[in-house]
VOGU-3710 file (C-alpha; in Angstrom, 3 decimals, decimal comma):
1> xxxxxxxxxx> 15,058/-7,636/2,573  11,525/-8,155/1,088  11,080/-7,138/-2,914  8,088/-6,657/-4,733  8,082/-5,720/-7,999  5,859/-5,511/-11,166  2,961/-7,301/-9,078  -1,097/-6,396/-9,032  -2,730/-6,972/-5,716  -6,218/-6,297/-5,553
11> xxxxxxxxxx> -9,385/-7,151/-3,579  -7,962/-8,516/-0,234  -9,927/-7,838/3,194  -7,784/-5,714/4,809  -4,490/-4,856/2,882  -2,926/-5,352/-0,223  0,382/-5,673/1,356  1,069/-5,548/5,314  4,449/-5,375/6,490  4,251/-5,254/10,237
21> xxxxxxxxxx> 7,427/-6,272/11,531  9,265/-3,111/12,706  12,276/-5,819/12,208  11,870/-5,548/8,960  14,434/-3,279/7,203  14,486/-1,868/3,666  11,336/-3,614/1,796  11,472/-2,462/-1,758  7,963/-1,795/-3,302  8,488/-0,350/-7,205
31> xxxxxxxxxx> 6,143/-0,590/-10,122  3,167/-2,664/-8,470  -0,691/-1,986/-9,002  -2,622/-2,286/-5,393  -6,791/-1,666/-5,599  -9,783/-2,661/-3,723  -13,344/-2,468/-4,851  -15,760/-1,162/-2,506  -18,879/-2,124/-4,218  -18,066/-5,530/-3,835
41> xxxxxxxxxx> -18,318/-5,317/0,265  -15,624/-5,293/3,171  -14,079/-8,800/2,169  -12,649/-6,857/-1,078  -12,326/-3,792/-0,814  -8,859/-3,387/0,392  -8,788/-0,309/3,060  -4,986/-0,653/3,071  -3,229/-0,520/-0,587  -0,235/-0,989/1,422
51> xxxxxxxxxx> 0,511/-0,862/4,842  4,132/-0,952/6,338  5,288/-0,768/9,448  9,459/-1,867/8,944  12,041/0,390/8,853  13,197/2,537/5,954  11,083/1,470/2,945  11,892/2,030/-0,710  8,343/2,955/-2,470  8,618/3,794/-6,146
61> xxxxxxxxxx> 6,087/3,982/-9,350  3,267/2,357/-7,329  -0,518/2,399/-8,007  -2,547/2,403/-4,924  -6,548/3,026/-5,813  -9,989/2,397/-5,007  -12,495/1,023/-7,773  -16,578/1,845/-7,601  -16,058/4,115/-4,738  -13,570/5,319/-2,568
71> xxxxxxxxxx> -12,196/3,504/0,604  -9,531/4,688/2,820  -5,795/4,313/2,344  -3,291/4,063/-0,659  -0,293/4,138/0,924  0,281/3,862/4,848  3,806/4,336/6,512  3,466/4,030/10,253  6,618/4,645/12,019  9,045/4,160/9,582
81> xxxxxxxxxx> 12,523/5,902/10,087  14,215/8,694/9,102  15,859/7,191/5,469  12,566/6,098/3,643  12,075/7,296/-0,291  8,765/7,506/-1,668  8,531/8,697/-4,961  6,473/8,829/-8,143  3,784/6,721/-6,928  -0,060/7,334/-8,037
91> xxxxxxxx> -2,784/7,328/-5,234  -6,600/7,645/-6,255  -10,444/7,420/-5,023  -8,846/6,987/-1,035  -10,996/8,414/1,655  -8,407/9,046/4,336  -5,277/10,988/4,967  -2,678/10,802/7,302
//
């Protein structure tokens, strides 16, 4: 099981944190900070806060946000079973919905 806690990621290319393996069961995300900056070009600005793709994530107290600008996604769950908990997270300054 993959555990992130208490972490800042900020100004990567394309995601703060990409979990793609639908292998992957039960990641637990809780009180991180994840932000791009989109004045500072495509190489920073993060379009993905966080992107997961496993099954039945655990996503609480998170910061997802775009500085100078707003830039797609805070939070993106693609396909991720029935038994996932999001809660209390804070998503700001995104440009896209799903």
């Amino acid at each position: 099981m993959f555990s992130l806690q208490n972490s800042i990621v900020y100004e990567n290319a394309n995601s703060g944190l990409n979990i793609t393996d639908v292998a992957s069961v039960n990641a637990l995300l809780t009180d991180n900070i994840f932000y791009g900056d989109v004045s500072a070009g495509e190489n920073r600005n993060q379009n993905f806060g966080v992107y997961i793709r496993g099954t039945d994530p655990t996503v609480l107290r998170n910061q997802a946000y775009h500085i100078n600008g707003s830039q797609q996604y805070g939070i993106y769950l693609d396909n991720v079973g029935s038994n996932v908990v999001v809660r209390d997270n804070l998503l700001f300054n995104n440009s896209d919905t799903v």
